[in-house]
C-alpha positions, 0 to 999 in steps of 0.5 A: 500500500502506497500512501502519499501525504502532501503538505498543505499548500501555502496560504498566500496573504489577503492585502489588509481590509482598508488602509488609511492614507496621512490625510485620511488618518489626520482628517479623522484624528481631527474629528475624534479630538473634537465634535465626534470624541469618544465615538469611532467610524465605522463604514459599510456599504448598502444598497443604493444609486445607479450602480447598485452600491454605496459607502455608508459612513456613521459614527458609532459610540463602541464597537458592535460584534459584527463590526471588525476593528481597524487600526492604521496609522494609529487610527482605529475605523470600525467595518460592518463585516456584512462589508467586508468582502466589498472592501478588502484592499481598500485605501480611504482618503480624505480629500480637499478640492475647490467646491468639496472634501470629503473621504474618498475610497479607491477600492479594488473590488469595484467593476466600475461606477455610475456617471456622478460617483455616488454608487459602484458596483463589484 
């Protein structure tokens, strides 16, 4: 009798669920010091626009069993894990142009996004 044992194979490793860029991390450091202290962010995606999807942004007093925690840059940000998926390698930013700021979310998983920005589909 001839038995072959193989070793598992190695498990490549998944890219972080978001990171934060500096303005990103300053933006939200700035927030939490002052009219959102004590809270924490917490992002999902819901069902919305022409392309179906959309980032959900609400602040949070703790974190919830479903949440997963992030720590970046010293940053903590709470994922609703329904989102996860949606998410995995993105890159959050906060951006200041001439008529708006706000965060922005440049995101692997998206196929593409409808003409005015607001919903993406994966």
């Amino acid at each position: 009798m001839n038995i072959s044992v193989e070793a598992p194979r190695a498990r490549r490793a998944l890219p972080p669920l978001m990171t934060l860029t500096d303005g990103a991390a300053d933006r939200l450091r700035a927030l939490y010091a002052r009219g959102q202290q004590g809270k924490l962010l917490r992002i999902g995606v819901k069902t919305k626009g022409c392309s179906g999807l959309s980032y959900d942004l609400s602040w949070a007093d703790e974190a919830a069993p479903s949440d997963e925690v992030i720590t970046d840059k010293d940053v903590t940000v709470l994922i609703d894990r329904k989102a996860t998926l949606f998410l995995i390698g993105t890159v959050m930013d906060y951006e200041v142009k001439a008529m708006t700021a706000g965060f922005t979310f440049t995101n692997p998983n998206e196929k593409g996004r409808c003409g005015c920005g607001e919903s993406f589909h994966v």
